[in-house]
C-alpha positions as CSV (number, residue, x, y, z in Angstrom):
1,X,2.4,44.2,-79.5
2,X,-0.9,45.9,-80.6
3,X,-2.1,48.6,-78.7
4,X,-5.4,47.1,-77.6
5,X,-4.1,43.6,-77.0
6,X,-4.7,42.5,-73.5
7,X,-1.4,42.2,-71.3
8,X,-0.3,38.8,-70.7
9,X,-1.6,37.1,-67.5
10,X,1.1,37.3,-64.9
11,X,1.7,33.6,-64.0
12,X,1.8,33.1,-60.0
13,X,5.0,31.3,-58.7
14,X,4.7,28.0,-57.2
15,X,5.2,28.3,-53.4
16,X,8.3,26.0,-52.3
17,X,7.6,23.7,-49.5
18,X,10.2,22.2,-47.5
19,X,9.6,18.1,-46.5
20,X,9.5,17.8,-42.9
21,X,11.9,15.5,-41.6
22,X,11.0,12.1,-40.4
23,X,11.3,11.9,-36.4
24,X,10.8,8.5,-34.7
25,X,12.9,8.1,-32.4
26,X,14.1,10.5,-30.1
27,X,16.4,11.4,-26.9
28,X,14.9,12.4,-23.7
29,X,17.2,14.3,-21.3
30,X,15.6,14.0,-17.9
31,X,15.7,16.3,-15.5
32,X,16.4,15.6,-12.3
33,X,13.2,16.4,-10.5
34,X,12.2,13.4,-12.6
35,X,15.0,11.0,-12.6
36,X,12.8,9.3,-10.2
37,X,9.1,9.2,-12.2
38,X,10.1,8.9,-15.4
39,X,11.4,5.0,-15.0
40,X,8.7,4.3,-18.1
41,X,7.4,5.8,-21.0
42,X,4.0,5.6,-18.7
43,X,5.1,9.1,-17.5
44,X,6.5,10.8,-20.4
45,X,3.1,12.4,-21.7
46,X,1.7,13.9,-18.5
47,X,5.6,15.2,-17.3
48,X,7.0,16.5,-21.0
49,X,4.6,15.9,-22.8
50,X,6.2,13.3,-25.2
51,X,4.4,10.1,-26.2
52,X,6.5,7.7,-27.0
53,X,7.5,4.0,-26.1
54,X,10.6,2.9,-24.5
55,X,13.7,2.0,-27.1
56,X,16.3,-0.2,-26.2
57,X,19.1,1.6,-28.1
58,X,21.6,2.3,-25.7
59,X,25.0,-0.1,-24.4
60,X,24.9,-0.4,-20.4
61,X,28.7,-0.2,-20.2
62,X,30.8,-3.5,-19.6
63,X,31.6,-2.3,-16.3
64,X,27.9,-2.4,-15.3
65,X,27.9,-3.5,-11.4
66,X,24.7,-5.5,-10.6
67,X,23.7,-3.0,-7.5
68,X,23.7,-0.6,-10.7
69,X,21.3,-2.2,-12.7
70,X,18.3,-0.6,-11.1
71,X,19.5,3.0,-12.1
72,X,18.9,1.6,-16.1
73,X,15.8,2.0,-17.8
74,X,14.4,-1.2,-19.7
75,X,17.3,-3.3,-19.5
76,X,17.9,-6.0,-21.5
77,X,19.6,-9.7,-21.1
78,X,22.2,-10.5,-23.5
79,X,24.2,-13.7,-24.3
80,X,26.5,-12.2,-26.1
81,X,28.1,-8.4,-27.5
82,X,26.3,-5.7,-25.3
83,X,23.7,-5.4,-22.9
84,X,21.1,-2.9,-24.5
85,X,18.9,-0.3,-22.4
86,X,17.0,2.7,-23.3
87,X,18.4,4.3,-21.0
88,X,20.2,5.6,-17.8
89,X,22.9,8.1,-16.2
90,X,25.4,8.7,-18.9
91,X,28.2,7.3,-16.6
92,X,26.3,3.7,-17.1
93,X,26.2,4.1,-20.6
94,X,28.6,3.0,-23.2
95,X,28.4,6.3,-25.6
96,X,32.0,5.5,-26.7
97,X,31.3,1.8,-28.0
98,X,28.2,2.7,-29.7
99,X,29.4,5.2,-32.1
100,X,32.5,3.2,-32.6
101,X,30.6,0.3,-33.7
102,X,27.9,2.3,-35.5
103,X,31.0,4.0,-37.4
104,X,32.8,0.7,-38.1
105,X,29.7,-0.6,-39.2
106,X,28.2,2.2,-41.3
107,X,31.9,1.8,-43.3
108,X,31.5,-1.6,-44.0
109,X,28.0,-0.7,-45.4
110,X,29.6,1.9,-47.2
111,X,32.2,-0.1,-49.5
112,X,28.9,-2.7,-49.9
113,X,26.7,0.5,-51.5
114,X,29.9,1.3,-53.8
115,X,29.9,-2.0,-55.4
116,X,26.3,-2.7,-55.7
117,X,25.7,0.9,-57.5
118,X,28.8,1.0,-59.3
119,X,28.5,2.3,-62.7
120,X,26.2,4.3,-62.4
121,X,25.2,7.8,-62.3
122,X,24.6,10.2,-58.8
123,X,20.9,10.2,-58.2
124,X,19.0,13.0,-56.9
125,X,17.8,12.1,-53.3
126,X,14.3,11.5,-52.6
127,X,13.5,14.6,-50.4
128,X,13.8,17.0,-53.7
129,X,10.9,15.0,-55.5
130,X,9.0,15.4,-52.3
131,X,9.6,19.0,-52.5
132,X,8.5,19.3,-55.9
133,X,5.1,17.6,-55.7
134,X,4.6,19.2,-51.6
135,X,4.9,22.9,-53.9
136,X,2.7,21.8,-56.6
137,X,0.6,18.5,-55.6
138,X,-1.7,19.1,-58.6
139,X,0.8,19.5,-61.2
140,X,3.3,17.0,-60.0
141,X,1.1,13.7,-58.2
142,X,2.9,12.1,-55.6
143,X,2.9,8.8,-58.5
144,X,5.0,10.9,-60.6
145,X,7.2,11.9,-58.0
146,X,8.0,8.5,-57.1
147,X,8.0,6.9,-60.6
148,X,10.4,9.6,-61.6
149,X,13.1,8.6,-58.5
150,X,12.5,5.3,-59.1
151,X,13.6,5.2,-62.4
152,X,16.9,6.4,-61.7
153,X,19.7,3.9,-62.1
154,X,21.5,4.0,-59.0
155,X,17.8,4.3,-57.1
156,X,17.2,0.9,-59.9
157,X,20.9,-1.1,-58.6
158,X,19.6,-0.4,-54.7
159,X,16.3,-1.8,-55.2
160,X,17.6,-4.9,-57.1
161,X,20.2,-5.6,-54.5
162,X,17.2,-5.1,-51.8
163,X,15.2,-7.3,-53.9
164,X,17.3,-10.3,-53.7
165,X,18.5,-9.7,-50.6
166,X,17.4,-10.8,-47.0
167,X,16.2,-7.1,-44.6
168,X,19.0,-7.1,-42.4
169,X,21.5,-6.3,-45.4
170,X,19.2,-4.2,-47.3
171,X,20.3,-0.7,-48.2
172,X,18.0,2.2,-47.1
173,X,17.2,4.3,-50.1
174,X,16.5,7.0,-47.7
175,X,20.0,7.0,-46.8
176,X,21.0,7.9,-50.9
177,X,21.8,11.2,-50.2
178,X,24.2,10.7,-47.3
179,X,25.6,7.3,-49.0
180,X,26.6,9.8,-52.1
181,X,28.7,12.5,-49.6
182,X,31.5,9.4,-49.2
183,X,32.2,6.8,-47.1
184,X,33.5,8.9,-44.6
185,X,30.5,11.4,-44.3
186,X,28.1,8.2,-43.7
187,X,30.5,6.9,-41.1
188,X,30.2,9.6,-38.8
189,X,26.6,10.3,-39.9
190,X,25.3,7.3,-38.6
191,X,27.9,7.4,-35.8
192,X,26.4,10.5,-34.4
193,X,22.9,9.5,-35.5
194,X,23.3,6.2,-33.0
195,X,23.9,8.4,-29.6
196,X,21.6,11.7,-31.0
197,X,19.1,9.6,-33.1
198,X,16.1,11.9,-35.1
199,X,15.6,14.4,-32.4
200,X,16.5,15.2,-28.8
201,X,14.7,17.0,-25.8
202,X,16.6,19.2,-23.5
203,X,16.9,18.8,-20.0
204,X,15.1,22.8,-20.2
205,X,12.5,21.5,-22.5
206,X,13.7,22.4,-25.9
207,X,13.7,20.2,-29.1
208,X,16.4,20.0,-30.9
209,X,15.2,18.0,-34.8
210,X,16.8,18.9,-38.5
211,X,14.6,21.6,-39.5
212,X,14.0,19.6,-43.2
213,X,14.9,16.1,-44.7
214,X,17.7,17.2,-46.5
215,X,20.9,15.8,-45.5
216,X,22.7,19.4,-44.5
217,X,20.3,20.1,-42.1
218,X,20.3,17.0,-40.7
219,X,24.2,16.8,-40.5
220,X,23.2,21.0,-38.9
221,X,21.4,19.2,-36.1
222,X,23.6,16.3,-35.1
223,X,26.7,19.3,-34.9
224,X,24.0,20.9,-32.4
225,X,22.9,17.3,-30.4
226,X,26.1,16.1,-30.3
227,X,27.7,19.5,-28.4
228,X,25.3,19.0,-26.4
229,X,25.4,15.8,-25.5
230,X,29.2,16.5,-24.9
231,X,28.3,19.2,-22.7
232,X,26.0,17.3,-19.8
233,X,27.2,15.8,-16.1
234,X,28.0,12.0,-16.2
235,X,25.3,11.9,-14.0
236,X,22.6,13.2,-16.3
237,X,19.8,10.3,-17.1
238,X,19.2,10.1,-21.2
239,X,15.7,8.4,-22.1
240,X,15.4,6.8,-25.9
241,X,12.2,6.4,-26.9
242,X,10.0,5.5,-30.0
243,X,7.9,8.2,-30.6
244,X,4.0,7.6,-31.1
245,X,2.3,9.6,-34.4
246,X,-1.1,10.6,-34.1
């Protein structure tokens, strides 16, 4: 290099920003000052401070008693399968059932997602593009980013077979990166996911949520939920709600 010639310009690097996960639905553990007030979402802002509306989510066990019926939040009629709820002491809720069925049924889901993408390559989940243009949303537009996942073959097979297909047996493509870990991963994904859902609230006050969209730290906060959820009185009341954006 000549002597005089002007040093090259250091070139800043790009910041890396994690996606946030998506939270919309969300456990409530209720404390038991407030087993007694919080019998709607009505109450949920001014007491914790959540805004939300009630979700229906839960089974009220089969052994449901009708002088019991009042200690459930929201429940529903049912002709057949499961009376739903959103919620209620854990002792009147079927925990059990629900991640057995959401297991059973998260397999069966499984084997469909193998045949429909089969041939094809792995796909790199959605959450990485998002990363990329959240770093650098000049360089890398948010079109790009969703052009580029898009035009990936097994992202291409999903949205064919969600094309031609009625909603209820549509495959998420937000679920890519957890359908890709195996059908047992996405079995006992969804089967925690159904009792521990996007986030929960302690019964102290402390919310538990993955700390990104990628699927390890979502499986890092189900570990968490789900101890904990192991870890309360049968007579601790759970609250599912549908959380309200702003």
């Amino acid at each position: 290099m000549p002597k005089n010639a002007p040093a090259a310009a250091k070139s800043t690097p790009t910041a890396v920003v994690t996606p946030e996960a998506v939270v919309r639905t969300m456990i409530v553990c209720v404390p038991d000052e407030l087993s007694q007030v919080l019998d709607s979402t009505r109450q949920l802002e001014r007491h914790l401070g959540v805004s939300g509306t009630s979700c229906p989510r839960y089974w009220a066990t089969p052994a449901l008693r009708p002088w019991q019926r009042g200690q459930l939040i929201d429940l529903r009629k049912a002709k057949t399968g499961p009376r739903y709820c959103a919620g209620g002491p854990i002792r009147l809720l079927d925990l059990a059932g629900m991640r057995h069925g959401a297991y059973v049924g998260a397999s069966v889901r499984h084997t469909h997602w193998t045949h429909v993408v089969a041939g094809t390559k792995p796909a790199t989940p959605w959450p990485a593009f998002l990363q990329k243009h959240l770093s650098d949303p000049s360089g890398y537009p948010m079109d790009v980013a969703t052009a580029e996942f898009n035009r990936q073959p097994r992202v291409q097979a999903m949205r064919m077979h969600n094309a031609a297909t009625p909603e209820p047996a549509q495959l998420n493509l937000g679920d890519l990166e957890m359908f890709q870990a195996g059908a047992s991963a996405y079995a006992n994904y969804h089967a925690l996911w159904a009792l521990c859902t996007d986030a929960f609230l302690t019964e102290a006050g402390d919310r538990m949520q993955p700390v990104s969209a990628f699927f390890a730290d979502r499986i890092t906060y189900l570990e968490q939920a789900a101890r904990y959820l192991d870890s309360l009185d049968e007579d601790q009341r759970l609250f599912a709600i549908d959380l309200q954006h702003r």
